[in-house]
N, C-alpha and C positions, 0 to 999 in steps of 0.2 A: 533242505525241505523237511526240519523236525515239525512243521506243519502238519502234513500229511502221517506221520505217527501219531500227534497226537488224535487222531479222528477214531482210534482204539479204543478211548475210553469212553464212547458213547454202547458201546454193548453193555448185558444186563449182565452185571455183576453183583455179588452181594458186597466186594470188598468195595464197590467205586463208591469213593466220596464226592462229595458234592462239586469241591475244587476240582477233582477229573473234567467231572461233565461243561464246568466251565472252563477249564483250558480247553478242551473239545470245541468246543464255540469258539473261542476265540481262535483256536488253531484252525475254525472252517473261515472264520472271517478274515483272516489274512491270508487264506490264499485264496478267497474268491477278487479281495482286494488285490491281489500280485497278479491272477489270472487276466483278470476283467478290466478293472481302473488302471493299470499300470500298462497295457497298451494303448488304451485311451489314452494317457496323461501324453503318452509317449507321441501318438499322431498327431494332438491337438498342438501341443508343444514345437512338434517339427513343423507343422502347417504354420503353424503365426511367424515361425524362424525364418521358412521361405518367402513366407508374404514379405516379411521386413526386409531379408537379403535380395529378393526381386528388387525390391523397390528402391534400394542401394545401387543395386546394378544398372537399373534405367538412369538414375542419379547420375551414374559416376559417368554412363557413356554417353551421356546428353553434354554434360561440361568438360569431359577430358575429348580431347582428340589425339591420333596418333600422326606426328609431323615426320618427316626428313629432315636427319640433321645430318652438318656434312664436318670431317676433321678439319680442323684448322693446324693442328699441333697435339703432341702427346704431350700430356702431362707424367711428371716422374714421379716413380710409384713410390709408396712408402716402403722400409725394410721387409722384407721376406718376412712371413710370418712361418714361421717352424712345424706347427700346427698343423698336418697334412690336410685334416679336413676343411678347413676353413681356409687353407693356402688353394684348394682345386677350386672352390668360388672362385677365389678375387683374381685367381690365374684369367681367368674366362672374360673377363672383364674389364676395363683399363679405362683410369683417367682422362679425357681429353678435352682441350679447345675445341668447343663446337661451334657453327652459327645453326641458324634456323628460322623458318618463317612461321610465327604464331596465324593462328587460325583467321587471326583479327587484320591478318596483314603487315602487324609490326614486325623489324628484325632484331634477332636476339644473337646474344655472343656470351655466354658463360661456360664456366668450366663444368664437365657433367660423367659420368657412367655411360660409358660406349660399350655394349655387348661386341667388343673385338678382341680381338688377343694380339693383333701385331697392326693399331692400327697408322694410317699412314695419311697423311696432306691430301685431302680429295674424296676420302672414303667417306660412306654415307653410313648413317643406319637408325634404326627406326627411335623415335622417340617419342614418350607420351606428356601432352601440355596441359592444362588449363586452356581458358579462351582467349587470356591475354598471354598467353606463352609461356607462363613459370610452369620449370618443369615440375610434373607431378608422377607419381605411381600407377603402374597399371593399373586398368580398370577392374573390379572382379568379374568374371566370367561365369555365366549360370550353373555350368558343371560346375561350379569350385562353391557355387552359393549352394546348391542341391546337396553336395558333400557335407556343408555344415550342417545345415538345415537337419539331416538324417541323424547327424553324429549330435546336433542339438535333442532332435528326439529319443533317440535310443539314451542320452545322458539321463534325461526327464523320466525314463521309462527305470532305469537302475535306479535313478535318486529316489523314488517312489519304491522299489522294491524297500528297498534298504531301510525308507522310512518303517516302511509298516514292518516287517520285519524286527527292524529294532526296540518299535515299540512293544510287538510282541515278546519278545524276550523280558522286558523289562517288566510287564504287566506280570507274566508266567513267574518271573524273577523274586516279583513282591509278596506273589499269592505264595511260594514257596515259602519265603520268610516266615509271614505270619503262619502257613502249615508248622513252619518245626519251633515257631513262638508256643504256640498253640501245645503241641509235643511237649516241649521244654514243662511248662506249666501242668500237664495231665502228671508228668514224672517226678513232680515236686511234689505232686500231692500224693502220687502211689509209692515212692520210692522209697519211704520209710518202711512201708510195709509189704516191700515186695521179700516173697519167699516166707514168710511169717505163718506157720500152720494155724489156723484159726482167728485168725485175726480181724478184727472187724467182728464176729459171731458173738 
């Protein structure tokens, strides 16, 4: 928040130069811009996310449905994977010969992901289709679309900080330059006759 320091150089000083009072400004207008526009950016951002993720999720639960599928057979797993983390998924979950009836009324028989651990000839368990029965992925679910949504806005509300922000530095950045260009050049001119008793008289 070197914004808010700079807002010191607006007092009446005889040393303040002019570039003070303009980084003052610019230091008020980036945080009224981080205050004000950056939750704005941020709601508006998350509201169009929801609208869009809503409207995904009407999508997705109008055409998938959720059927019974029943084992036919287990399918054999691939090698152990070593990997503990990624070994507790695929533990959970096993290969299998399924059938199933698609929404449409046709019957299906392909090999699929059964949320079983030990499963067995007869066992059922839920599964998500399309309308003609290829299996598809869960639906999303409006908690999980709302969790974006927020985490969509709060992104848009930091990417905006950071914008103006950055520009500030960079503006503050240039005027510096030219302040010690400026310096550089006063010292070229005085420095010959700096310390010189009478000089110039």
């Amino acid at each position: 928040m070197r914004a808010i320091v700079g807002l010191w150089r607006w007092r009446h000083n005889p040393l303040r130069r002019g570039t003070d009072l303009a980084e003052a400004w610019i230091a008020l207008a980036a945080l009224v811009l981080i205050v004000v526009a950056g939750p704005v950016v941020g709601v508006v951002a998350g509201s169009l996310s929801r609208d869009a993720l809503y409207r995904s999720v009407d999508e997705q639960h109008s055409h998938r449905q959720e059927v019974v599928a029943t084992v036919v057979k287990k399918v054999a797993q691939p090698p152990l994977d070593t990997d503990p983390e990624t070994a507790t998924a695929r533990d959970a979950h096993s290969r299998v010969v399924a059938t199933w009836t698609a929404p449409d009324g046709s019957a299906h028989r392909d090999r699929v992901v059964a949320a079983l651990k030990s499963p067995q000839s007869g066992d059922t368990f839920p599964l998500w289709t399309d309308e003609q029965g290829h299996v598809v992925g869960r639906p999303l679910d409006k908690a999980t679309a709302t969790t974006h949504a927020v985490l969509a806005g709060f992104g848009a509300a930091v990417a905006l900080t950071g914008l103006v922000e950055g520009t500030r530095r960079v503006v503050v950045w240039r005027m510096v330059r030219r302040r010690y260009a400026r310096w550089d050049h006063a010292w070229d001119i005085a420095g010959p006759d700096w310390g010189r008793t009478g000089t110039g008289s």
